[in-house]
VOPAGU-2260 file (C-alpha; in pm, 1 decimal, decimal comma):
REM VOPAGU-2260
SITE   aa  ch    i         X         Y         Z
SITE  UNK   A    0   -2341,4    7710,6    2566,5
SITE  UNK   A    1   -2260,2    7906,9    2206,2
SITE  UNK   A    2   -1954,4    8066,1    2441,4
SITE  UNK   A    3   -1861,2    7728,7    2532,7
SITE  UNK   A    4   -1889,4    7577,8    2146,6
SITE  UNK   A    5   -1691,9    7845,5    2054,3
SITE  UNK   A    6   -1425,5    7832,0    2266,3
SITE  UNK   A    7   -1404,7    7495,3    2132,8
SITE  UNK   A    8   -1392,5    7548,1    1802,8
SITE  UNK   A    9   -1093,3    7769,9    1839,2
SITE  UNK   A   10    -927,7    7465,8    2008,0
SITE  UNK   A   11    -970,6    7242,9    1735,5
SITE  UNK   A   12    -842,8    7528,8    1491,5
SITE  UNK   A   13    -521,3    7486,5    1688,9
SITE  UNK   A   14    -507,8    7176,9    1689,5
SITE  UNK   A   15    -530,5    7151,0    1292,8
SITE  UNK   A   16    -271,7    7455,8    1307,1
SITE  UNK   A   17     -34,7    7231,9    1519,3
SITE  UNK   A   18     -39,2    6936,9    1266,7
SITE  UNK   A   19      29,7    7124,5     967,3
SITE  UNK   A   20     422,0    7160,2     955,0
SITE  UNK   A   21     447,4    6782,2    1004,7
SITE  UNK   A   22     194,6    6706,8     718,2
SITE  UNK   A   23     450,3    6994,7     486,6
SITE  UNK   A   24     726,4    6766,5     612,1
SITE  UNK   A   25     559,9    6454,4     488,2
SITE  UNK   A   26     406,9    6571,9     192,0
SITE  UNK   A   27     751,7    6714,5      13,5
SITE  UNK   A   28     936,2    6408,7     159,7
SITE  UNK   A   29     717,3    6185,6     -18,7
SITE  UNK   A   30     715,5    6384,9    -322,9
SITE  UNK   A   31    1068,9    6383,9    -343,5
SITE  UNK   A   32    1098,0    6001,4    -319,3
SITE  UNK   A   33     828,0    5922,8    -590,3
SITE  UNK   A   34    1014,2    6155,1    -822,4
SITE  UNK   A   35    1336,9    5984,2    -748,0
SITE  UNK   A   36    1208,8    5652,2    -778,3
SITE  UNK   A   37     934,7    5655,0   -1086,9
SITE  UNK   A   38     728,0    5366,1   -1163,8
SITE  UNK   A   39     897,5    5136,2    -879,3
SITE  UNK   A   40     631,0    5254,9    -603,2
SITE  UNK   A   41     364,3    5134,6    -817,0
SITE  UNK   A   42     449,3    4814,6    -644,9
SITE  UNK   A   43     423,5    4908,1    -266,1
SITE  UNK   A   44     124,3    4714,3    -125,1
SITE  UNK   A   45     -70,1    5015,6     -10,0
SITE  UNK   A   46     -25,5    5209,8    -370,8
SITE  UNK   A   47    -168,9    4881,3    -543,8
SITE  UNK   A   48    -526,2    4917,5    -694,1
SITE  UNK   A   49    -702,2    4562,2    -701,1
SITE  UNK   A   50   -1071,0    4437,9    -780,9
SITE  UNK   A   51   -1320,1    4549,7    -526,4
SITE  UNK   A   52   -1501,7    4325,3    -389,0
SITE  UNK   A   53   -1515,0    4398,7     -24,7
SITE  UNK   A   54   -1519,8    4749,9      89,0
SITE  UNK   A   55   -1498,4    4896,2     452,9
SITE  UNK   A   56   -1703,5    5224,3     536,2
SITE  UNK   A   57   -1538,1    5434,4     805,9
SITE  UNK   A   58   -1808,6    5647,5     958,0
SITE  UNK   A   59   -1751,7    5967,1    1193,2
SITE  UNK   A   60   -1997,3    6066,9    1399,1
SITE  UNK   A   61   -2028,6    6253,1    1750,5
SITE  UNK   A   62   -2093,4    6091,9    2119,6
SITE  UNK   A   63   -2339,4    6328,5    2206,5
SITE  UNK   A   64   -2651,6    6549,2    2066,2
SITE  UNK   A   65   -2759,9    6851,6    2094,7
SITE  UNK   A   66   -2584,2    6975,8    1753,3
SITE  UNK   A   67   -2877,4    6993,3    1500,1
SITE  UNK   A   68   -2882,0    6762,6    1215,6
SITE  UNK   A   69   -2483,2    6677,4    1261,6
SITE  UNK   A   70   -2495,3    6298,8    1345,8
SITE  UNK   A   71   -2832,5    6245,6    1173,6
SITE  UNK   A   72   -2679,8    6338,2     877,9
SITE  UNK   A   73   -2373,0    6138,1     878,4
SITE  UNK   A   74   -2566,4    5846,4     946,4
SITE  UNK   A   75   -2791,9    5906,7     638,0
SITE  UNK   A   76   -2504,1    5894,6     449,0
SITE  UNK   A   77   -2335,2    5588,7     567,8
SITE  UNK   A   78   -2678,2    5394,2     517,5
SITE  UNK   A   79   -2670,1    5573,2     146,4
SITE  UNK   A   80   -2331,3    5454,0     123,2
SITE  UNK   A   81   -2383,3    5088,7     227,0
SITE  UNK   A   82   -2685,8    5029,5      27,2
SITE  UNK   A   83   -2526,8    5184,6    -287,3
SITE  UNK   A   84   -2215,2    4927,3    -231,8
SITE  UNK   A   85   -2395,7    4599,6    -197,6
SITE  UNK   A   86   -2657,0    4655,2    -475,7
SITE  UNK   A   87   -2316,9    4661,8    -714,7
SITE  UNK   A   88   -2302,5    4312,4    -546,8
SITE  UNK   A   89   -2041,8    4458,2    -343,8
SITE  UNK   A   90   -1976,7    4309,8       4,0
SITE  UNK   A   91   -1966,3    4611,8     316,8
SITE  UNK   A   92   -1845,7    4612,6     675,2
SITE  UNK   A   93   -1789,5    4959,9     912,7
SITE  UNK   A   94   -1567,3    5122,2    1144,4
SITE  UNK   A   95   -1745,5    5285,7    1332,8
SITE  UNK   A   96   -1657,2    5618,4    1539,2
SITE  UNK   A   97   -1879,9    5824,9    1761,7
SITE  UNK   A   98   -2153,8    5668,1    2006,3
SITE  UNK   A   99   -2393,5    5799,1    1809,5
SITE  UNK   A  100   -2330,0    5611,1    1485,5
SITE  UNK   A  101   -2238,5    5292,6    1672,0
SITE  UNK   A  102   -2562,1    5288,7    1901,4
SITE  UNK   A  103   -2796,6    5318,3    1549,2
SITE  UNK   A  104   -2637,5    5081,2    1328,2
SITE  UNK   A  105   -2533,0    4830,0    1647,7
SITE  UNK   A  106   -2926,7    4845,6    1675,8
SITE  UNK   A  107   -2997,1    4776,5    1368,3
SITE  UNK   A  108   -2765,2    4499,2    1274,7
SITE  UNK   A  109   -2508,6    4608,6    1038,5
SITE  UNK   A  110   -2197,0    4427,9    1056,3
SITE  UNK   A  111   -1950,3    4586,8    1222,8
SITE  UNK   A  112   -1560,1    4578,0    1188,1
SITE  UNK   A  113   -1438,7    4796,5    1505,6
SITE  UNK   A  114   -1592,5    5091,4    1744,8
SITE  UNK   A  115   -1435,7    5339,2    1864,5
SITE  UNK   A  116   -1522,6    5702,0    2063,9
SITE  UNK   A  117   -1529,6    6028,4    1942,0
SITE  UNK   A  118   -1395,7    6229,3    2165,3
SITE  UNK   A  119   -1370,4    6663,4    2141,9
SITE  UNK   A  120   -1033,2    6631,8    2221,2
SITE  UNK   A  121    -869,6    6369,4    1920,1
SITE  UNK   A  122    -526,5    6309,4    1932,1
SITE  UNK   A  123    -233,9    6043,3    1748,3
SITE  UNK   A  124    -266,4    5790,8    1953,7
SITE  UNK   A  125    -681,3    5799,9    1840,6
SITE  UNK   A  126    -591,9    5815,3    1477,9
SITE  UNK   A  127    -295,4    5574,3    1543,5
SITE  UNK   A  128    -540,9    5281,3    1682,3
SITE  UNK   A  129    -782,2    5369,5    1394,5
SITE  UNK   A  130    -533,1    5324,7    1095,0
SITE  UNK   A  131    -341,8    5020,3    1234,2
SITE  UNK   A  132    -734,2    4874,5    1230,4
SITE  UNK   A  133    -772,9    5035,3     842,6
SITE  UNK   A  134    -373,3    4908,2     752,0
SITE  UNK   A  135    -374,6    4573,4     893,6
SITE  UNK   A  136    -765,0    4473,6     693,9
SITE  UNK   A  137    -637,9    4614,9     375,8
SITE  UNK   A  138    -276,8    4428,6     386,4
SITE  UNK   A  139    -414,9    4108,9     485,3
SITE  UNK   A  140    -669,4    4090,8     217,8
SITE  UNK   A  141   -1006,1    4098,6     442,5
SITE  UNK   A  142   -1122,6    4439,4     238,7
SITE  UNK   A  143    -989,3    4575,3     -87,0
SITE  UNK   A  144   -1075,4    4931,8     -32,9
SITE  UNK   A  145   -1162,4    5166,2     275,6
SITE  UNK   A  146   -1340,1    5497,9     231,5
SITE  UNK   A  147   -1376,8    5816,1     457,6
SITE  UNK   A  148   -1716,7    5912,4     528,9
SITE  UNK   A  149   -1687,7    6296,4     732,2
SITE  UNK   A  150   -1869,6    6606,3     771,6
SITE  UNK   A  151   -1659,4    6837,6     601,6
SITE  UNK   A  152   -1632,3    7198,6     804,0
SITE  UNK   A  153   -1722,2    7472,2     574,3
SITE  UNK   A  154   -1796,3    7753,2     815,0
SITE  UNK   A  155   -2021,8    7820,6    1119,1
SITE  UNK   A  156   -2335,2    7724,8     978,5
SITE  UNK   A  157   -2256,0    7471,1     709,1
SITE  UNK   A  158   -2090,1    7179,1     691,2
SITE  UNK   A  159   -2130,8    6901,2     419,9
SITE  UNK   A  160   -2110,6    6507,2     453,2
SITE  UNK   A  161   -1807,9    6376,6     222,1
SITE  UNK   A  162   -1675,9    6055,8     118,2
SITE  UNK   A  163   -1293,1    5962,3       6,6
SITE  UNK   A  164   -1090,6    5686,5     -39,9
SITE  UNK   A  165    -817,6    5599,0     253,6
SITE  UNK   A  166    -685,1    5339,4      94,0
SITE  UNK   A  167    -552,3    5219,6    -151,3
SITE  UNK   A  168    -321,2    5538,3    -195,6
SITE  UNK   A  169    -279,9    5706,5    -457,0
SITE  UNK   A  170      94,8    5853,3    -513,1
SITE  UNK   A  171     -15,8    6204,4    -754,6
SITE  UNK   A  172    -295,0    6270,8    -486,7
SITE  UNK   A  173     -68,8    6260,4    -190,6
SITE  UNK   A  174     267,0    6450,0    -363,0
SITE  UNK   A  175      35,2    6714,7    -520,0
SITE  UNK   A  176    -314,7    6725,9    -290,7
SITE  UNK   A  177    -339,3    7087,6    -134,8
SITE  UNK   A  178    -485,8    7182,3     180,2
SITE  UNK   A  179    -698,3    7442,3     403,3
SITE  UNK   A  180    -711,1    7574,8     708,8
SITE  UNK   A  181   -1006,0    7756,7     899,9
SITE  UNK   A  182    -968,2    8053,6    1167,8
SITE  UNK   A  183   -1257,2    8125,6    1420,4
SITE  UNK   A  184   -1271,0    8546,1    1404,5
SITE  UNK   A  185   -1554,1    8773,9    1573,0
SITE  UNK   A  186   -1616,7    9101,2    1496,9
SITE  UNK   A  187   -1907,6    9322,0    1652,8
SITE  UNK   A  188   -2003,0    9014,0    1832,5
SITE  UNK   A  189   -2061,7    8801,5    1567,7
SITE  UNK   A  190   -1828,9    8479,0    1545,4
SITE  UNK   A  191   -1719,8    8380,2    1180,7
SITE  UNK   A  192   -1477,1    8174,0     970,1
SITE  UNK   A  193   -1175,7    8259,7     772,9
SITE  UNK   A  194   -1091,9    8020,8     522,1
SITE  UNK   A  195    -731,5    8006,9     357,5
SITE  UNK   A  196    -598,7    7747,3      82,5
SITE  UNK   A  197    -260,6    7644,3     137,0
SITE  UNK   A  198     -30,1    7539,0    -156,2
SITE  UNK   A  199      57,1    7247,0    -205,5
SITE  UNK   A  200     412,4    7148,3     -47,6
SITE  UNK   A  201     734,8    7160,9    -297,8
SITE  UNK   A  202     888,6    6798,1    -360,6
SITE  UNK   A  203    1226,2    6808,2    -171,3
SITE  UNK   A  204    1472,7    6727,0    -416,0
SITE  UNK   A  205    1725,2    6409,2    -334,5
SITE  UNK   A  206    2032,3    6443,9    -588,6
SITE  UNK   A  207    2088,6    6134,0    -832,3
SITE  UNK   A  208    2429,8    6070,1    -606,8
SITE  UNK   A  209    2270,8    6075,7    -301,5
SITE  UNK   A  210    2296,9    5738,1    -106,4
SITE  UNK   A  211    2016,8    5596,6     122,6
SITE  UNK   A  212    2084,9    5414,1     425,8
SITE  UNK   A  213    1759,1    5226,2     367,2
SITE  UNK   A  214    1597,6    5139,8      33,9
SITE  UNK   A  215    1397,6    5434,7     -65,9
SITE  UNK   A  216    1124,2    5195,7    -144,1
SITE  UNK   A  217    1102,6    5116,6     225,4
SITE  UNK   A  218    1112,9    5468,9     317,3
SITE  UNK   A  219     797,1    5523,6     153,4
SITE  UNK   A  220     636,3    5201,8     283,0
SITE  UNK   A  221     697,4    5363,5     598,8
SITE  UNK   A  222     604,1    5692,2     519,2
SITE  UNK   A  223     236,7    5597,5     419,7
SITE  UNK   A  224     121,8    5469,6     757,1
SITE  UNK   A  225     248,1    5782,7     866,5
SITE  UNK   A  226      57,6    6003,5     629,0
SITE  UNK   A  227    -269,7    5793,5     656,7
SITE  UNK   A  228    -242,5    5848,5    1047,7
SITE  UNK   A  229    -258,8    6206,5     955,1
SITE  UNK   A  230    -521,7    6220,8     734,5
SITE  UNK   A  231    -752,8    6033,4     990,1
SITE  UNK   A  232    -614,1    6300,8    1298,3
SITE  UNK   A  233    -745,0    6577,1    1056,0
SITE  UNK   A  234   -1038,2    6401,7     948,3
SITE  UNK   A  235   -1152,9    6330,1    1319,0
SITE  UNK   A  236   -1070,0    6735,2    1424,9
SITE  UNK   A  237   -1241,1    6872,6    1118,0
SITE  UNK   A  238   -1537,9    6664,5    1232,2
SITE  UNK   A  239   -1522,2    6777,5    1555,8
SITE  UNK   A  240   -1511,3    7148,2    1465,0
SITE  UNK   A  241   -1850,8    7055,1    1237,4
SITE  UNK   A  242   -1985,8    6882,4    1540,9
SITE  UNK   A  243   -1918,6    7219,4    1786,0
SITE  UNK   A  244   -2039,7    7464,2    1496,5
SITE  UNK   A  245   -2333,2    7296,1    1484,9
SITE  UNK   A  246   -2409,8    7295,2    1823,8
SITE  UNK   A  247   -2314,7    7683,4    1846,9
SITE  UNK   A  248   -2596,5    7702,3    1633,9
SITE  UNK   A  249   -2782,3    7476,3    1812,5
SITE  UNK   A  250   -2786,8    7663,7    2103,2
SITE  UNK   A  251   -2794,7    7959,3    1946,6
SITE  UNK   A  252   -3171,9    7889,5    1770,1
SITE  UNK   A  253   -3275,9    7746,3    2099,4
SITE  UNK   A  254   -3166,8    8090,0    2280,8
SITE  UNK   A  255   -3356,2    8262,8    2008,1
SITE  UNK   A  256   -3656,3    8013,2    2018,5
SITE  UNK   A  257   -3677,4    8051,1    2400,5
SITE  UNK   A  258   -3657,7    8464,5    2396,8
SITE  UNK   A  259   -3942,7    8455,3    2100,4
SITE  UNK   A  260   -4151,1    8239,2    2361,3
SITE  UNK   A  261   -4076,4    8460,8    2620,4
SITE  UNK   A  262   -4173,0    8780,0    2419,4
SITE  UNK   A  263   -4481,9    8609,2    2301,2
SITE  UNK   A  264   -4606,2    8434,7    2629,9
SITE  UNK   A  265   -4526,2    8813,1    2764,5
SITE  UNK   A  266   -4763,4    8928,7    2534,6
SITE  UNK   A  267   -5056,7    8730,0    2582,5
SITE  UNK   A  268   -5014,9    8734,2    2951,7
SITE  UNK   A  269   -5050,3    9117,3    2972,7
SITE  UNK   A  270   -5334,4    9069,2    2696,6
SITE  UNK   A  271   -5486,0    8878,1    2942,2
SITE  UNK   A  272   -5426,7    9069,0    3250,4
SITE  UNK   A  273   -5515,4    9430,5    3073,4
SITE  UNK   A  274   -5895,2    9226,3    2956,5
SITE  UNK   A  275   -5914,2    9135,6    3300,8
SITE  UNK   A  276   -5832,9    9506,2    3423,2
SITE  UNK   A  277   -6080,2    9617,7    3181,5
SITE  UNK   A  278   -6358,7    9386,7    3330,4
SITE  UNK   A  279   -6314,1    9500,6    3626,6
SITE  UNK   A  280   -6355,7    9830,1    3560,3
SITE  UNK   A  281   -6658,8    9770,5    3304,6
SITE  UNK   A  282   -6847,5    9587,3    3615,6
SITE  UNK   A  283   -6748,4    9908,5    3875,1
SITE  UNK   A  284   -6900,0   10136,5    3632,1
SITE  UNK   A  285   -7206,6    9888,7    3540,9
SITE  UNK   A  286   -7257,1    9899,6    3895,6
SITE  UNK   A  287   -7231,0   10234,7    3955,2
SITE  UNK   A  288   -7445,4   10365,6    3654,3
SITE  UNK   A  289   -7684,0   10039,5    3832,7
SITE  UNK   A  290   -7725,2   10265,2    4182,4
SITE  UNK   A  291   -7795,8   10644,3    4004,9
């Protein structure tokens, strides 16, 4: 099962790998654009900070167990969350992803925005159906904020529950926001993590003379979808990889556990059998020394 865990980390590594010269792409893009344009994006719907007094809690957790404290606690933090928010007076709704976090707070009541499944495999089309959800309640004024609540991958045997805000954007955090990337190694038989910070990408620069074919405002407005998709895609695999290192060691204590138990159950059977032995041989010579 570790093996298996493993193997599966080094999948999602890949797949984080695989997104990363898109996300350069956007990133310096984007960077470019605000620099040409100034103060105008200020006014793109999705850049626009408002009064909060709705706020949607996106929760990711896993569909299945077996991976330590992982999903218990995510869900710990969500209710920490929730409660925090609506003693400010604040009104809260989730989106909720994993089976786990959707059977516990479907049980329990909470209202609910949208479901969906976690699977160990996430792809765009996931994250696509998940920020058209986010997009469409923020534009059409049914929340006024959404925030990210993850289990950030640190290494094999930590990860950390972390909150951020999706939306509304913020333009400096997106054009100058750097990034990481893990690497599954093993050496002597021991799996481990490499962990390497990536600069942040280099604004491309649009000359004053260059023309547009399309307003560069709209650009943007296009762009952001585009980058929050993204986010949520790396959010969901970063997740994932905290999900399988935590059931890696998972197994792993329960392989240890079980070989302790065998050692010690070992023990006291040959305890038991070598005091038998010994009876035996105490009553042969009892019985002996009896008959002189």
């Amino acid at each position: 099962m570790k093996l298996v865990a493993a193997a599966k980390v080094r999948r999602a590594q890949d797949a984080v790998l695989a997104t990363r010269p898109f996300s350069e792409t956007l990133q310096s893009v984007f960077g470019g654009l605000i620099n040409r344009l100034g103060g105008e994006a200020a006014d793109l719907p999705l850049l626009t900070q408002r009064e909060v007094n709705k706020v949607t809690l996106v929760s990711i957790t896993g569909d299945r167990g077996l991976c330590g404290g992982y999903n218990s606690f995510m869900i710990k933090k969500t209710e920490a969350r929730f409660k925090e928010l609506t003693a400010q007076g604040i009104e809260c709704d989730l989106i909720l992803i994993g089976k786990k976090g959707i059977t516990y707070f479907q049980r329990r009541e909470y209202p609910i925005r949208a479901t969906y499944e976690c699977t160990q495999n996430p792809d765009s089309k996931q994250a696509l159906s998940i920020s058209e959800e986010i997009i469409n309640s923020f534009l059409s004024g049914e929340t006024d904020a959404v925030e990210l609540l993850y289990t950030k991958f640190l290494s094999l045997i930590s990860s950390t529950p972390s909150v951020r805000t999706l939306v509304p954007f913020s333009a400096s955090e997106i054009s100058q926001q750097g990034d990481e990337v893990f690497q599954l190694t093993s050496e002597n038989g021991d799996f481990g993590v490499e962990r390497k910070e990536l600069e942040v990408a280099e604004p491309q620069d649009f000359p004053n003379d260059m023309i547009f074919e399309q307003d560069p405002l709209q650009i943007v407005n296009s762009i952001l979808p585009l980058y929050l998709n993204g986010q949520i895609l790396r959010t969901l695999q970063e997740s994932v990889a905290s999900e399988l290192a935590a059931r890696m060691q998972s197994m792993q204590s329960a392989s240890d556990n079980a070989g302790a138990l065998s050692k010690q159950l070992s023990q006291e059977y040959n305890r038991a059998r070598q005091a038998a032995v010994t009876q035996e041989i105490l009553e042969i010579v009892s019985g002996a020394i009896a008959l002189e």
